[in-house]
C-alpha positions in Angstrom: 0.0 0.0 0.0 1.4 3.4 -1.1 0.8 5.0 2.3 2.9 2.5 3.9 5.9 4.0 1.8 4.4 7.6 1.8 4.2 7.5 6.0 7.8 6.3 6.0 9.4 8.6 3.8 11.5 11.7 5.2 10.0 14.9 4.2 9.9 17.8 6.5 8.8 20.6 4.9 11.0 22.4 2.2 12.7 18.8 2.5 10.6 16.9 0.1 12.4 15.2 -2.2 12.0 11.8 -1.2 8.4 11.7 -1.2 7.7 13.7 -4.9 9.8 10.8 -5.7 7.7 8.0 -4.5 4.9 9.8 -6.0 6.3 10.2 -9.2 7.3 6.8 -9.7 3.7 6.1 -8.6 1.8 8.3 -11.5 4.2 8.5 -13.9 2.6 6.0 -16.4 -1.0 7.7 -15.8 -0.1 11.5 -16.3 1.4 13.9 -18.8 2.9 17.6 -18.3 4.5 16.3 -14.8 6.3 19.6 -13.8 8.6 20.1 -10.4 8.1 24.0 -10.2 10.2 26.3 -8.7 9.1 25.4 -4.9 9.3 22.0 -5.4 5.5 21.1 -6.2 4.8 18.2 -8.0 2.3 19.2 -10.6 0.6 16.8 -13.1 -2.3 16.4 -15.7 -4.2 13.4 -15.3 -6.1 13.5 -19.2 -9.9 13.1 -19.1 -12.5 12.0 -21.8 -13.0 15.7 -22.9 -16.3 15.5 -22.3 -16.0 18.4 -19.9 -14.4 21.7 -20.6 -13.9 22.3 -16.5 -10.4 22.4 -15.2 -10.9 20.9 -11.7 -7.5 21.1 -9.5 -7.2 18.5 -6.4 -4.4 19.2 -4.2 -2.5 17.3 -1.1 0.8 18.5 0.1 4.3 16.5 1.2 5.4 17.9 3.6 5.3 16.7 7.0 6.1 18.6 10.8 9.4 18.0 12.0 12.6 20.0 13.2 15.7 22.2 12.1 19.2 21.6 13.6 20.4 25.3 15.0 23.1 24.3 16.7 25.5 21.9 18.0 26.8 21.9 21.9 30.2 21.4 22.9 29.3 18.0 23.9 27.8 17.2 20.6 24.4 17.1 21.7 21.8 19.0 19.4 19.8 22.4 20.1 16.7 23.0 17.4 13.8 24.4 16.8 10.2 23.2 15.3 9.3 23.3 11.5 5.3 23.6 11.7 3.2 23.1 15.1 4.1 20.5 17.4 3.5 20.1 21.1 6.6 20.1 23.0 5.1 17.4 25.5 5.5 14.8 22.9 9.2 15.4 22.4 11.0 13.5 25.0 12.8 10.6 24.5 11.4 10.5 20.7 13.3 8.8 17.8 14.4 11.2 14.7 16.3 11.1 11.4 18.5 13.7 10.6 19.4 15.2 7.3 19.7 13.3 4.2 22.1 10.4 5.4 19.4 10.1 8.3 21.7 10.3 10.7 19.2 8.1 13.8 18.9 10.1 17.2 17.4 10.7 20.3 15.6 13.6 21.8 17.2 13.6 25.2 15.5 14.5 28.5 16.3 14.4 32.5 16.0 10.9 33.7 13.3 10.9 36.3 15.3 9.8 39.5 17.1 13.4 38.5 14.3 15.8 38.0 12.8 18.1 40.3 8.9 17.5 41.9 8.0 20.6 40.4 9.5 19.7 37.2 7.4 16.9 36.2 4.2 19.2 37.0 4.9 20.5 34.0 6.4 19.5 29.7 10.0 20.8 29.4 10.5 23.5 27.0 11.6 22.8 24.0 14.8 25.2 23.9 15.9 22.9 26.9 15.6 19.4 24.9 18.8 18.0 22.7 19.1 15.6 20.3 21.7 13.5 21.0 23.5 11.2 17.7 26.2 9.7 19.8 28.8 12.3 19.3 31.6 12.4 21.8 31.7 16.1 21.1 31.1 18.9 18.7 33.6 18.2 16.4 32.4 14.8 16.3 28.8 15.7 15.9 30.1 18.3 12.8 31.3 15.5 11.3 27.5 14.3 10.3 25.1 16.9 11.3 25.4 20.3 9.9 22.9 23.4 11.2 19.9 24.1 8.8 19.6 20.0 8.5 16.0 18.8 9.0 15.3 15.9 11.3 11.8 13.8 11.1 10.4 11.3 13.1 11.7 7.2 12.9 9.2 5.3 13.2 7.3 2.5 11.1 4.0 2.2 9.9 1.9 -0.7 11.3 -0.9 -2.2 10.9 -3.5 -2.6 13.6 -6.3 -4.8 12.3 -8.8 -1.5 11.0 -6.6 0.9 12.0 -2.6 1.6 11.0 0.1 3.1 13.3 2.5 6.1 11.6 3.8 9.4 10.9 2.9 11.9 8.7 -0.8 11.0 8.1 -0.8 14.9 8.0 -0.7 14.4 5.1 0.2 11.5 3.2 -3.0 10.5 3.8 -4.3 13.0 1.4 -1.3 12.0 -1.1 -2.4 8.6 -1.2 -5.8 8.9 -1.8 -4.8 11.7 -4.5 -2.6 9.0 -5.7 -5.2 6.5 -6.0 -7.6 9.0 -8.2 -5.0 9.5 -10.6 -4.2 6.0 -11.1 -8.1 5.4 -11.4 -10.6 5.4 -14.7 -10.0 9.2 -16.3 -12.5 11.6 -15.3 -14.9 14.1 -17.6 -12.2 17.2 -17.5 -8.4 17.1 -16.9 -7.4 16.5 -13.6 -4.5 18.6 -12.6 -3.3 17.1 -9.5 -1.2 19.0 -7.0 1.5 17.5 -4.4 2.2 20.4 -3.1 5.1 22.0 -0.7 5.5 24.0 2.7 1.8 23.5 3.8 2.9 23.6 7.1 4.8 26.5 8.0 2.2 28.6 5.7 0.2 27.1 2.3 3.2 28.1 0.0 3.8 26.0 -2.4 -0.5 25.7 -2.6 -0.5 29.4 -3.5 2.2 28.9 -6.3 0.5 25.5 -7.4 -3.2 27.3 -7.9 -1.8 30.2 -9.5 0.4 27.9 -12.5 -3.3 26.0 -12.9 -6.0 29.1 -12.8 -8.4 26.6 -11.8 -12.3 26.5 -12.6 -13.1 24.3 -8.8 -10.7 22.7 -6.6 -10.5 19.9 -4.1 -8.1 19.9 -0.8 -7.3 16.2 0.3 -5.8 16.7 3.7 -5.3 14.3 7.3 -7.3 16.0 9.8 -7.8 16.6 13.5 -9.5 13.3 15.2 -9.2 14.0 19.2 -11.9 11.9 19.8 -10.5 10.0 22.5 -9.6 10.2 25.4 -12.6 12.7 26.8 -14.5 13.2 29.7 -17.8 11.6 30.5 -20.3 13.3 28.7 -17.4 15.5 27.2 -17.9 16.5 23.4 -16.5 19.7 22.7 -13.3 18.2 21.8 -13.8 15.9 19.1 -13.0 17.6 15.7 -14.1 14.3 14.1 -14.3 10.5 15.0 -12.2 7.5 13.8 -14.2 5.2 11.7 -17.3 7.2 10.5 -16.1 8.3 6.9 -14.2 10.8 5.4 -14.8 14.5 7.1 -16.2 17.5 5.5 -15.1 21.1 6.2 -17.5 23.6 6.0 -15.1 25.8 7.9 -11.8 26.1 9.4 -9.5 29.3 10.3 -8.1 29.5 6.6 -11.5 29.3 4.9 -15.5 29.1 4.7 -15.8 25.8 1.9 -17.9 26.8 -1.1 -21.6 26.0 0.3 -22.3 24.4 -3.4 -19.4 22.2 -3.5 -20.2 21.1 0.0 -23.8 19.9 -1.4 -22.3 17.9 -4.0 -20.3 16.2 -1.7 -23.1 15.3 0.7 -25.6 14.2 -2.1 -22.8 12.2 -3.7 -22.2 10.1 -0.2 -25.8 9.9 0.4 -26.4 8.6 -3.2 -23.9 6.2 -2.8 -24.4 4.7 0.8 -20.9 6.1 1.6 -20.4 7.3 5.2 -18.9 10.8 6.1 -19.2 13.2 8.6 -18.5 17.1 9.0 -15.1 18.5 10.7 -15.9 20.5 13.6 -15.9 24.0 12.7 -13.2 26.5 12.6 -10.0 24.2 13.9 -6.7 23.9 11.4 -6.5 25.6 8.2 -5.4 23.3 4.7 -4.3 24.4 1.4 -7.7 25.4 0.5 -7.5 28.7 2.0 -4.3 29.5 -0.3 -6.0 28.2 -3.2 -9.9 29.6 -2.8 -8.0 33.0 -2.8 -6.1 32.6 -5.7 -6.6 34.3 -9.3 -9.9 36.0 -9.3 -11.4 33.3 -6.8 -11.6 29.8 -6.8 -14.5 27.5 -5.2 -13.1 25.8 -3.2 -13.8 22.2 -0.7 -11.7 20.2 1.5 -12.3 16.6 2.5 -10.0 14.4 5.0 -8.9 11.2 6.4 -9.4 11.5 10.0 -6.4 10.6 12.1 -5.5 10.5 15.8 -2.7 11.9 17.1 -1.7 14.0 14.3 1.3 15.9 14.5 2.7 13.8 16.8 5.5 10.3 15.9 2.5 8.2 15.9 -0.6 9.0 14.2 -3.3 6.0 14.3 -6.1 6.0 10.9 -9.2 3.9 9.9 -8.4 2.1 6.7 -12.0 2.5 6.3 -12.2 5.9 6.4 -8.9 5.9 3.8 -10.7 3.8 1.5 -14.0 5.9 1.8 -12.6 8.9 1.3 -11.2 7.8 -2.3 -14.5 6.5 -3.5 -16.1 9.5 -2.3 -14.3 11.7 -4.5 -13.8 9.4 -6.9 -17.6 9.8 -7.3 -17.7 13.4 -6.6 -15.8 14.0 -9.6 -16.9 11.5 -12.0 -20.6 13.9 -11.7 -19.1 17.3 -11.3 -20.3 19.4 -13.6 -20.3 23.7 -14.2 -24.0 24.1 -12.7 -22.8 22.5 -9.6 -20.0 25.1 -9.1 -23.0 27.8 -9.1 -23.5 29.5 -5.9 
């Protein structure tokens, strides 16, 4: 399964290289016009049947959270910094990659028979963590970590019955199922298809991406917010959406309001087809959609996502269900998209 690959591959945002390349090997017989712009988006044209003039862009971006080296200690442990949002508290004693010989470390912490009362009240900050590689010094760390490199998370995907165990669900989630439309039956229009860069430290590479296609409608395919467990009794307000009941639908998030038309078409398409989904909670997160929707002289504009738990975090945990959902949902919403269901 591609998401196996795509959830292992190092790509840290403006580090993306290795997973455009699994995705290029991956759609390379089914596309034409495949283009690495000047960010580093992958940009392809999946051909349709012509029988639609619309130019309909679906994007998903690379990139995952991670960290940046910024500086080395004299005794060769490592001080950095985050690349996109990520809770300090689920730093410690976490396994990472570092640069592109993935040099393996650890994020070092206090052992507990050392620390303080008051300090395990509360998470250590992250200017106080290291990474440590084993070096005997700085000199020796020099040797294979430079400052600027990019470290991700190590860890392995896994299956878990339903559910798998990984990284970087945010969102290779979205790549897969993107991948999986592409490699599908051709649709009524051209589909240009988007991996795009950057998403997490600010929708780049989506605003470059949009602007290169000018397109008519676009489609966001992101990994999105689960927090559905654990909760209080009785406690709702919390869950963004819930692991196993479909792929979610954003009407609105704190990069965008979804066009209200496109939305429709996505719920009558699931209810037509006995597919399960449910709506993101709004206002949380923000995707490539609200780069996109902006772009040119406006661009309607939807987002729907695999939920995942955990996200953001070394290990993310997502319904195969809601994976496989998700592509047969837009696999059908495009297959019957047509210009009167873009009107407002």
């Amino acid at each position: 399964m591609i998401l196996k690959e795509l959830s292992e591959a190092f790509g840290v945002s403006s580090g993306e290289s290795e997973v455009r390349g699994i995705i290029r090997d991956a759609i390379s017989d089914y596309v034409t016009d495949v283009t690495v712009d000047a960010l580093g988006n992958l940009l392809a044209v999946r051909k349709g049947t012509g029988e639609s003039p619309l130019r309909v862009m679906v994007a998903a971006h690379m990139d995952e959270v991670g960290l940046m080296i910024t500086g080395i200690d004299g005794n060769g442990s490592l001080r950095f910094s985050p690349v996109g949002g990520i809770d300090q508290r689920v730093l410690p004693g976490t396994r990472v990659v570092i640069g592109k010989d993935k040099v393996p470390g650890v994020i070092g912490i206090k052992p507990i028979h050392l620390a303080y009362k008051d300090g395990l009240k509360r998470a250590i900050k992250m200017e106080n963590l290291r990474i440590d590689i084993g070096a005997t010094g700085k000199e020796d760390a020099q040797k294979l970590v430079k400052i600027g490199d990019l470290a991700a998370f190590d860890v392995a995907y896994t299956e878990l019955g339903p559910t798998v165990r990984g990284k970087a669900f945010d969102d290779r989630a979205g790549c897969a199922v993107l991948v999986e439309l592409v490699r599908g039956d051709p649709f009524p229009f051209d589909l240009l298809a988007a991996f795009t860069v950057q998403e997490e430290v600010g929708l780049r590479g989506a605003t470059v991406a949009a602007n290169r296609f000018e397109p008519d409608a676009a489609f966001v395919l992101e990994g999105t917010i689960c927090a559905d467990m654990p909760q209080e009794p009785d406690e709702d307000r919390t869950t963004v959406t819930r692991l196993g009941h479909g792929p979610a639908i954003t009407i609105m998030d704190r990069s965008m309001i979804a066009n209200r038309s496109l939305v429709q078409h996505l719920i009558a398409t699931a209810e037509a087809n006995n597919i399960p989904y449910q709506f993101k909670a709004p206002a949380y997160g923000g995707t490539d959609g609200g780069a996109i929707h902006l772009s040119g002289a406006g661009v309607p504009t939807a987002v729907v996502a695999v939920p995942s738990r955990y996200i953001h975090t070394p290990y993310c945990i997502l319904s195969l269900s809601d994976f496989e959902n998700t592509v047969r949902l837009m696999r059908q919403a495009l297959m019957t998209l047509t210009p009167d269901k873009l009107e407002s």
